[in-house]
C-alpha positions as a Markdown table, in Angstrom:
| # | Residue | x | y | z |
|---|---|---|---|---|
| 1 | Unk | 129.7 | 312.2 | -4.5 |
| 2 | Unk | 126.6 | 313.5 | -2.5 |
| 3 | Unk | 128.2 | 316.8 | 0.0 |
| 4 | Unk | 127.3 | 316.5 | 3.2 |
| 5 | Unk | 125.7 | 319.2 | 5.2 |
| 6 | Unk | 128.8 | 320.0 | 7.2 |
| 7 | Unk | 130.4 | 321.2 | 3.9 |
| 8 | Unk | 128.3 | 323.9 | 3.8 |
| 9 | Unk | 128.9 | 327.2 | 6.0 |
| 10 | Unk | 126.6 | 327.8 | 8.2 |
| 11 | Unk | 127.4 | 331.4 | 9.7 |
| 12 | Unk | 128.9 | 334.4 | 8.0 |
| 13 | Unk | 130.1 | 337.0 | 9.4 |
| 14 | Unk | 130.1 | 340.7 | 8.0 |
| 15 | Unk | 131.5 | 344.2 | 8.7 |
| 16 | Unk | 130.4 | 347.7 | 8.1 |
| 17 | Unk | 132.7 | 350.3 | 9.2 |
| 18 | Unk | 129.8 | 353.2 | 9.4 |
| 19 | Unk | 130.8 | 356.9 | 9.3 |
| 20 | Unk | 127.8 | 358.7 | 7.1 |
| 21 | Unk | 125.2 | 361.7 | 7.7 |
| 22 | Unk | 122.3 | 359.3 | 6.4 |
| 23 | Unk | 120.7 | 355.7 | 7.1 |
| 24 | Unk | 119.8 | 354.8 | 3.8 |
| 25 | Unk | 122.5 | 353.4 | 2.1 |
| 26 | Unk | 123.2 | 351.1 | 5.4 |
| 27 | Unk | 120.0 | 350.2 | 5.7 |
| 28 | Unk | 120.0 | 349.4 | 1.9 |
| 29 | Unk | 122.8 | 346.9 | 2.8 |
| 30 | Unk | 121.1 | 345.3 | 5.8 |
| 31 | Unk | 118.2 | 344.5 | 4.2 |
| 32 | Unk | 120.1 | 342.7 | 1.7 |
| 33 | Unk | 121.4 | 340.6 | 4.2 |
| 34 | Unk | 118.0 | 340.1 | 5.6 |
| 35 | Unk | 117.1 | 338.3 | 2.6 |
| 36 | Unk | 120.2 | 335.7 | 2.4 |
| 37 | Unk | 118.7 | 333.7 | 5.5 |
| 38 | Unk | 117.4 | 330.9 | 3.6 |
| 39 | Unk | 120.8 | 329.9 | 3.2 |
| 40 | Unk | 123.1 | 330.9 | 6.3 |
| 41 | Unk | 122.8 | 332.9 | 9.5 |
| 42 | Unk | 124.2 | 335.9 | 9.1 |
| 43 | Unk | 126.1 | 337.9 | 12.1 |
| 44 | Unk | 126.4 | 341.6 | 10.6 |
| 45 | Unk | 129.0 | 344.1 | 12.7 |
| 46 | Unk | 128.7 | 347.6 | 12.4 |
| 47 | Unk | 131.2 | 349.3 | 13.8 |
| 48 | Unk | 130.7 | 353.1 | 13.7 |
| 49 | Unk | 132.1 | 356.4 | 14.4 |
| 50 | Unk | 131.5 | 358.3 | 17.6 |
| 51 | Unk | 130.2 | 361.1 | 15.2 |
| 52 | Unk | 127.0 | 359.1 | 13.5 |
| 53 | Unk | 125.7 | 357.7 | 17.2 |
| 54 | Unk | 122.6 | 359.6 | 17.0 |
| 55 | Unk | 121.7 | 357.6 | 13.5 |
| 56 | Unk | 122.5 | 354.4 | 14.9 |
| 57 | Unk | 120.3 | 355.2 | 18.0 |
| 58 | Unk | 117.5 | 355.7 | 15.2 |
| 59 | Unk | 118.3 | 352.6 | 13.5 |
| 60 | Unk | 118.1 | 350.6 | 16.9 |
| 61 | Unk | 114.9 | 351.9 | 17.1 |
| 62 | Unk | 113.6 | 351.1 | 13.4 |
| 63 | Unk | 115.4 | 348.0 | 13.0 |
| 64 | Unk | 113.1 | 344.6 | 12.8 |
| 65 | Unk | 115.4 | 341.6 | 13.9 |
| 66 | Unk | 114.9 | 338.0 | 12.8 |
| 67 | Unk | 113.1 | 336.2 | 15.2 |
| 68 | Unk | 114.2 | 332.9 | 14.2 |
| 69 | Unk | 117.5 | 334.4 | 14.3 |
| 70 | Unk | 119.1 | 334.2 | 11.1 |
| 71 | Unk | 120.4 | 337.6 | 11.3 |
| 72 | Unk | 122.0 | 338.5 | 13.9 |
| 73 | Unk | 122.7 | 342.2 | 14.2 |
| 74 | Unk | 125.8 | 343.6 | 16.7 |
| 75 | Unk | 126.2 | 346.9 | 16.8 |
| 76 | Unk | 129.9 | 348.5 | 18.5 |
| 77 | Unk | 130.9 | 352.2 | 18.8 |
| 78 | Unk | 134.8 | 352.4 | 17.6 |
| 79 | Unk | 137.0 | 353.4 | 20.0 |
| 80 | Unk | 139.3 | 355.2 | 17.3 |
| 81 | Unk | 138.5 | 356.8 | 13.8 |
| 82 | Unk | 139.7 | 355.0 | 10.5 |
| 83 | Unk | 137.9 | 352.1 | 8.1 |
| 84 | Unk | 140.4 | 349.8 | 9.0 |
| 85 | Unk | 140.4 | 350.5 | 12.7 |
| 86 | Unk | 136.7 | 349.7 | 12.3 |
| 87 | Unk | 137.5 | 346.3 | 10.6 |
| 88 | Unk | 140.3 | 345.1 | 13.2 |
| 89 | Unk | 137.5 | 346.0 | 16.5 |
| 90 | Unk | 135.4 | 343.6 | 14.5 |
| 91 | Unk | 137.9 | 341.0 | 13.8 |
| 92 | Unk | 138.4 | 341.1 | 17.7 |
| 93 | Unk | 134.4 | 340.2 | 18.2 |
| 94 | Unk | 134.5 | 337.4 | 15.3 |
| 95 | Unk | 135.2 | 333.8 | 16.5 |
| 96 | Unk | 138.9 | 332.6 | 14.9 |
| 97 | Unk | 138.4 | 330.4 | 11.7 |
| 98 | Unk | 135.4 | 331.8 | 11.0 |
| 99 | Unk | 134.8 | 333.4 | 7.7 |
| 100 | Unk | 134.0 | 336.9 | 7.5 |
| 101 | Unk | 133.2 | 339.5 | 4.6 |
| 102 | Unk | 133.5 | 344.1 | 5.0 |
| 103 | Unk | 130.8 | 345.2 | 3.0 |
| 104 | Unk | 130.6 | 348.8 | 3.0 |
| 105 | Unk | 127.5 | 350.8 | 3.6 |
| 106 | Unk | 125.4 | 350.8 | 0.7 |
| 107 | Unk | 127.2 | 347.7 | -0.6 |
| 108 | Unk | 124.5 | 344.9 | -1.7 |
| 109 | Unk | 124.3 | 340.9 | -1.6 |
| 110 | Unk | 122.3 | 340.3 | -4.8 |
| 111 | Unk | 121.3 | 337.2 | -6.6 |
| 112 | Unk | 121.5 | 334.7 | -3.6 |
| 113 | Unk | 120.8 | 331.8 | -4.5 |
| 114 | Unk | 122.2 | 328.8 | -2.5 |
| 115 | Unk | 124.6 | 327.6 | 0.0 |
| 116 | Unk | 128.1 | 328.4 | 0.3 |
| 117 | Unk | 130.7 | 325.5 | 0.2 |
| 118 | Unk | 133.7 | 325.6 | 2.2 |
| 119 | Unk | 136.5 | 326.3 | 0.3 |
| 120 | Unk | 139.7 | 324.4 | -0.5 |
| 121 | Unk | 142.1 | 327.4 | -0.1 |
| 122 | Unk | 140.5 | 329.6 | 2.5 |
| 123 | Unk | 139.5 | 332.2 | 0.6 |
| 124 | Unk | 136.3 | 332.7 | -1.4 |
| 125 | Unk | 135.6 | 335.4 | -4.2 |
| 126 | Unk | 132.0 | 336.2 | -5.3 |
| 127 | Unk | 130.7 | 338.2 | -8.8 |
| 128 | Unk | 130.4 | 341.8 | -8.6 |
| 129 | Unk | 129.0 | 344.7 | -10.2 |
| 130 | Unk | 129.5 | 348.4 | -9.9 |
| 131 | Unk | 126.9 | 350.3 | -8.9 |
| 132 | Unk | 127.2 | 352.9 | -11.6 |
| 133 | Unk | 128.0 | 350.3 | -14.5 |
| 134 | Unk | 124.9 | 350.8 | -16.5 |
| 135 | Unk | 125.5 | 347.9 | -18.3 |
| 136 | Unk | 125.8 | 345.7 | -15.0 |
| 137 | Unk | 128.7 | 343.4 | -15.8 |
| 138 | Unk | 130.2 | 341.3 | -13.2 |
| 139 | Unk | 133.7 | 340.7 | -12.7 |
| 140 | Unk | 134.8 | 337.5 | -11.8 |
| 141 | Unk | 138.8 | 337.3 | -12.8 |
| 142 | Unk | 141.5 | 338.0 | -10.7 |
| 143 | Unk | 144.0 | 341.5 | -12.2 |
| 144 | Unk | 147.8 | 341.2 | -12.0 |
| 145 | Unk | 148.9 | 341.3 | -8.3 |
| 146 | Unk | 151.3 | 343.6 | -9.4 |
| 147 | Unk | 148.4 | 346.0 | -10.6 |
| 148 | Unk | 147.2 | 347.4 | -7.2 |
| 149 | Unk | 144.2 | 345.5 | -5.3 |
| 150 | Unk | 143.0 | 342.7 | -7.8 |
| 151 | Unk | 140.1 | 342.0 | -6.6 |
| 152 | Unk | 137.6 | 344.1 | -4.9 |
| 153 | Unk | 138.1 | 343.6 | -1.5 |
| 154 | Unk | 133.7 | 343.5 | -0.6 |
| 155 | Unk | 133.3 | 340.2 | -2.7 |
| 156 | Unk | 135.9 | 338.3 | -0.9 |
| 157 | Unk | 135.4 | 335.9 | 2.3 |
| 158 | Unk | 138.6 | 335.5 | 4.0 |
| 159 | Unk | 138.8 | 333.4 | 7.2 |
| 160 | Unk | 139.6 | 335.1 | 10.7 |
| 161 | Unk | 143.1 | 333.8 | 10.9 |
| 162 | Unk | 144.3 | 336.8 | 13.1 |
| 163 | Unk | 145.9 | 338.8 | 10.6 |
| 164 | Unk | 144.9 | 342.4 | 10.9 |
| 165 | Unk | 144.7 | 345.3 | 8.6 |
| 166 | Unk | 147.6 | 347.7 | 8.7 |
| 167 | Unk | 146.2 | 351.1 | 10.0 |
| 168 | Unk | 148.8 | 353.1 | 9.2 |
| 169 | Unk | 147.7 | 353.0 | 5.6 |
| 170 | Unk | 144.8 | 355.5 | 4.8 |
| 171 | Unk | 143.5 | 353.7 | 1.3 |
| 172 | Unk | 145.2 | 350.4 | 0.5 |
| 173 | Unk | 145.4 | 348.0 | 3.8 |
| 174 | Unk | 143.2 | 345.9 | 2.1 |
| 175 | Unk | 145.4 | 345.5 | -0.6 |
| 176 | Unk | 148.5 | 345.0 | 1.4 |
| 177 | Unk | 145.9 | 342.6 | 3.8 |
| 178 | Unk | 145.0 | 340.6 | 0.8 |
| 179 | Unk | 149.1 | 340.1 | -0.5 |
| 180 | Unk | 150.1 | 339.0 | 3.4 |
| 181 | Unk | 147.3 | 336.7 | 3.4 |
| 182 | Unk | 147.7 | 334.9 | 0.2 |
| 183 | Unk | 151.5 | 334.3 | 1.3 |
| 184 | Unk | 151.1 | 333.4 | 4.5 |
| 185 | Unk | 148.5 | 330.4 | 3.5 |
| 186 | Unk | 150.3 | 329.8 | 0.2 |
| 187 | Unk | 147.8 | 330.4 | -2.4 |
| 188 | Unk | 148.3 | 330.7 | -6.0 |
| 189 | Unk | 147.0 | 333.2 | -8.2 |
| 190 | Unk | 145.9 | 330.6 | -10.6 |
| 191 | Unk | 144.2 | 329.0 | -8.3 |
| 192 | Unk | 142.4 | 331.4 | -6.4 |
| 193 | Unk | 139.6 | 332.1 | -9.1 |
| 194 | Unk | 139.0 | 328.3 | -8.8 |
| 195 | Unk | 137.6 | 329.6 | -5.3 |
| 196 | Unk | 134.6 | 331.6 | -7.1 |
| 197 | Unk | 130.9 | 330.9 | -5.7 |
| 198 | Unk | 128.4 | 331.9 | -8.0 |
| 199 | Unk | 125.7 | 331.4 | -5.3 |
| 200 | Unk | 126.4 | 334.7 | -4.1 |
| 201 | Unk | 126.5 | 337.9 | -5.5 |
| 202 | Unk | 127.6 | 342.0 | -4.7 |
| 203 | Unk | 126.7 | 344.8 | -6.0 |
| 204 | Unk | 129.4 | 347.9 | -4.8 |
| 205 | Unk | 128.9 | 351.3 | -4.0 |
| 206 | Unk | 131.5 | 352.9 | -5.9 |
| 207 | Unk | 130.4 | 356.3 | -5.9 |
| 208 | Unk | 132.2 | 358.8 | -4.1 |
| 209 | Unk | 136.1 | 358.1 | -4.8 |
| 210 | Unk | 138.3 | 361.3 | -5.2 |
| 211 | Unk | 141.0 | 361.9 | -7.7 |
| 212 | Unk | 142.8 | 362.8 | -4.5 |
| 213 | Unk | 142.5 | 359.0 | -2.9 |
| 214 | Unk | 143.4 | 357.7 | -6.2 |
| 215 | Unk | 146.6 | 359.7 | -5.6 |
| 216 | Unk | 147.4 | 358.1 | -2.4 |
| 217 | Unk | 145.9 | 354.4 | -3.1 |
| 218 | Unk | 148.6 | 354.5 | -5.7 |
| 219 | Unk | 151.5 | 356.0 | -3.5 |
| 220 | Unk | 150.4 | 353.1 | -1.1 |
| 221 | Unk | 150.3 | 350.6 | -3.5 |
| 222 | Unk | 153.9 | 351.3 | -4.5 |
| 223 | Unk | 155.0 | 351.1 | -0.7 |
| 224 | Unk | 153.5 | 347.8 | -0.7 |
| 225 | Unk | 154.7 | 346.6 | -3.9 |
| 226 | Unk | 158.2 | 347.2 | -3.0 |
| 227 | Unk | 157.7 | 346.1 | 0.6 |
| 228 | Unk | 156.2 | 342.2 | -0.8 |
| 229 | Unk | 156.3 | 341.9 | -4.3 |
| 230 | Unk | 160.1 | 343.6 | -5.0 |
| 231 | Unk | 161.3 | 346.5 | -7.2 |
| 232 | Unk | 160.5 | 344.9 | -10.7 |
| 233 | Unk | 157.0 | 344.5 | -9.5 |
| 234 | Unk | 156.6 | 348.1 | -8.7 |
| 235 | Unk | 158.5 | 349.0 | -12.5 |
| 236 | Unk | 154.8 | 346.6 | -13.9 |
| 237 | Unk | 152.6 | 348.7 | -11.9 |
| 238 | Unk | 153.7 | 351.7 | -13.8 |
| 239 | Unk | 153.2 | 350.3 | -16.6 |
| 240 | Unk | 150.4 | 348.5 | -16.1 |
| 241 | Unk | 148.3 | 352.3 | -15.0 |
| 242 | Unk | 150.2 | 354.2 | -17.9 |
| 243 | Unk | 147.8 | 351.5 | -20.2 |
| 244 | Unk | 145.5 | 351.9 | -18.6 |
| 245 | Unk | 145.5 | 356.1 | -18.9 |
| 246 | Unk | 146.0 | 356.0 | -22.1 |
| 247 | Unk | 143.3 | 352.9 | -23.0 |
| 248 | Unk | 140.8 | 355.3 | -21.1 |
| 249 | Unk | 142.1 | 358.7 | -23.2 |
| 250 | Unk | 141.8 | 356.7 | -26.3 |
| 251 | Unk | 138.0 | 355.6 | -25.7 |
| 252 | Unk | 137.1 | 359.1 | -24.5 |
| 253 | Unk | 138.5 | 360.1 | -28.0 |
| 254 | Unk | 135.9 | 357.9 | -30.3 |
């Protein structure tokens, strides 16, 4: 059956929370997003802290917008410190039912390639690398709910629905964003990788994470285990890190 061009989307929308001492990893990602306009217009937020206004000043001045006006660049001082403070002031700006993707400075769209379909099931996950994997695999499966944040939360379009991200949480409201939002619209785990568009691909930044956010992202992902999953779920998600440890000891071993 021949699609028609209303099954395509036309406009996607993405955030960058910006906090940083330097331009060049968020210039790196806009210029990535520069070059998907053969396929979509693009509307990129960047919401950034009070602290970094004198970069963004500089980047108003050096940035070259899209005449034809595929990319469509909006930039909004936050009116409060946090990621996902950042992402809920740009969730405010961003039309309801329109789809939307955070993509961290220094985060990349690689490999773009086509239009993007919309989906059955509102959600859509893309293929994504590491930055630091030298051998540049891309993940495309979904991990155990149960195991923490399944799927990395730059590579996945949700639609505005007018859920917002719990800021409370310091490390893990995307994961407790991404449980709420499954249940709420009824999606399956099976089903969900079903939702995979290869047209699009991300490379992210995952430089920079502490031991001591690991600490909490797992402290918070045991809140919100208990608080959505249950008890028994929060018992697997022990277990599930204890292999892992010891899977990681074991190869540092050989």
């Amino acid at each position: 059956m021949k699609i028609s061009r209303s099954n395509f989307i036309e406009e996607v929308n993405f955030i960058t929370p910006f906090k940083d001492k330097s331009l060049i990893k968020l210039e790196r990602t806009i210029n990535s997003l520069k070059k998907t306009n053969k396929f979509f217009k693009v509307k990129h937020l960047i919401i950034y802290d009070s602290s970094s206004k004198n970069l963004i000043n500089i980047l108003q001045e050096k940035i070259l917008y899209d005449r034809r006006g595929f990319y469509n660049l909006i930039l909004k001082e936050a009116s409060s410190s946090g990621i996902y403070s950042a992402i809920n002031e740009a969730l405010e700006i961003i039309p309801k039912e329109s789809y939307y993707i955070v993509l961290g400075a220094g985060d990349l769209i690689i490999n773009n390639k086509g239009k993007l379909k919309y989906p059955k099931e509102k959600i859509i996950l893309f293929p994504y690398i590491l930055s630091e994997d030298i051998k540049k695999v891309f993940y495309r499966k979904i991990r155990p709910i149960y195991s923490g944040m399944p799927y990395c939360h730059n590579a996945i379009a949700y639609i505005n629905d007018g859920s917002r991200y719990n800021e409370k949480l310091k490390v893990s409201s995307d994961y407790e964003h991404f449980i709420k939002y499954i249940k709420f619209h009824k999606l399956k785990k099976e089903n969900l990788e079903k939702n995979l568009q290869q047209n699009l691909k991300i490379e992210f930044d995952s430089k920079g994470i502490s031991s001591k956010s690991k600490i909490i992202k797992s402290f918070e992902n045991m809140l919100i285990i208990y608080s959505e999953l249950g008890l028994i779920k929060i018992l697997l998600f022990i277990c599930h890190n204890f292999k892992r440890v010891i899977y990681k000891i074991w190869i540092g071993r050989r």
